[in-house]
C-alpha positions in Angstrom: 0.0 0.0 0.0 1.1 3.8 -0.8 0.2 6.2 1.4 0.8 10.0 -0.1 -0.5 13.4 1.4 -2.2 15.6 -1.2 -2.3 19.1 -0.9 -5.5 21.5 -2.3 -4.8 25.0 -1.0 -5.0 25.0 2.6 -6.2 21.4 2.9 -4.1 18.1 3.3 -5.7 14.9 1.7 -4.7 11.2 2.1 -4.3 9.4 -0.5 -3.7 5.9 -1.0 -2.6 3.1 -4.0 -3.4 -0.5 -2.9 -2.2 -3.3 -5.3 -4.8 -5.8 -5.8 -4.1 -8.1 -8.6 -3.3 -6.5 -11.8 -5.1 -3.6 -11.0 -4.8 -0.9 -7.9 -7.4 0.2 -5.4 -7.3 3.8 -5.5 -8.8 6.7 -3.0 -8.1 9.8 -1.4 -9.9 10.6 1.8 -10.7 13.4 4.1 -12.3 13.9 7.2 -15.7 14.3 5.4 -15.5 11.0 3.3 -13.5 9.9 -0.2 -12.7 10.0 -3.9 -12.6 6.8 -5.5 -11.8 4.4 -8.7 -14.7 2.9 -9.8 -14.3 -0.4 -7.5 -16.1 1.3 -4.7 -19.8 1.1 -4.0 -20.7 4.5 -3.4 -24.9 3.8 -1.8 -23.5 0.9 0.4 -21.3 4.0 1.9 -24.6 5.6 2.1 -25.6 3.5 4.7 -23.2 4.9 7.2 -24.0 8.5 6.1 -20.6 9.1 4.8 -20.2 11.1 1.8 -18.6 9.0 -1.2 -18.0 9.4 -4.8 -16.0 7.3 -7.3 -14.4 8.2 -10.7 -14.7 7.1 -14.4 -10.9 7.5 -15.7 -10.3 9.4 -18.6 -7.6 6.4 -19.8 -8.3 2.8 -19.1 -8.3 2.6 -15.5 -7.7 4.3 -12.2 -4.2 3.3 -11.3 -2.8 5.7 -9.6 -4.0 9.4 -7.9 -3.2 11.6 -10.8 -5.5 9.4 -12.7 -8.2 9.7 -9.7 -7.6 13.5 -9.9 -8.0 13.9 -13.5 -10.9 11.3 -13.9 -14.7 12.6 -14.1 -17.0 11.7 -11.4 -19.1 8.6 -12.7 -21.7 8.3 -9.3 -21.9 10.1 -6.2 -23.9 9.3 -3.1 -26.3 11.9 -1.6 -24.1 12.6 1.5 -21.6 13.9 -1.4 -24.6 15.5 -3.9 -25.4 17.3 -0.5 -21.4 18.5 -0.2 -21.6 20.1 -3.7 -20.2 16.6 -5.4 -21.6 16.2 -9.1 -21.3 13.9 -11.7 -19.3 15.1 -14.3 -17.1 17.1 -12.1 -13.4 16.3 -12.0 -12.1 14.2 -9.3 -9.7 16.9 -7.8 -12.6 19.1 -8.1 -14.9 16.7 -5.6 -12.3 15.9 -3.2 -11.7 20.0 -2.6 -15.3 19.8 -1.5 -14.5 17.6 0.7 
C-alpha cells in the first residue's frame, strides 16, 4: 500500500494506492468521506452516512492518484450530492469539496 498526502490550498488529503491483482485500489480521503476508482460502491457507503464518490478514468483505469484527480465523477452518493459533489465534475474538483 502507498500512502501520499495531497495538498489542495489549505487542505491536506490522504491518499492511498493499494495493489490488488493487476489492477490498484485507488482513493483519497478526508475527514468528510472519499474520492474513489470505480471499484467502490458509493450507496453501500450511504448506509453509514458518509459522503462517497467514485471516478470514471479518462484512460483505461484508475491506477494511480493523478488518474483519480484527473478522472470525471461517474456516481456520487447523496451525502456527497449534499457537499456540492456532481457527476461530471473532475475528481480533484470533488475531493476539494471535501
Amino acid at each position: 500500500m502507498k500512502g501520499e498526502i495531497i495538498r489542495l490550498g489549505k487542505k491536506e488529503i490522504e491518499g492511498f494506492v493499494i495493489p490488488i491483482g493487476k489492477v490498484n485500489l485507488v482513493f483519497a480521503r478526508t475527514d468528510k468521506g472519499l474520492v474513489g476508482c470505480g471499484a467502490f460502491d458509493v450507496m453501500a457507503l450511504e448506509k453509514f452516512g458518509y459522503a462517497a464518490a467514485k471516478v470514471r478514468p479518462k484512460g483505461e483505469s484508475v491506477g494511480d492518484l493523478d488518474d483519480l484527480m484527473n478522472g470525471e465523477i461517474a456516481a456520487a452518493n447523496p451525502s456527497a450530492e449534499k457537499l456540492g459533489i456532481k457527476e461530471g465534475m473532475t475528481g480533484k474538483d470533488a475531493i476539494a469539496l471535501l
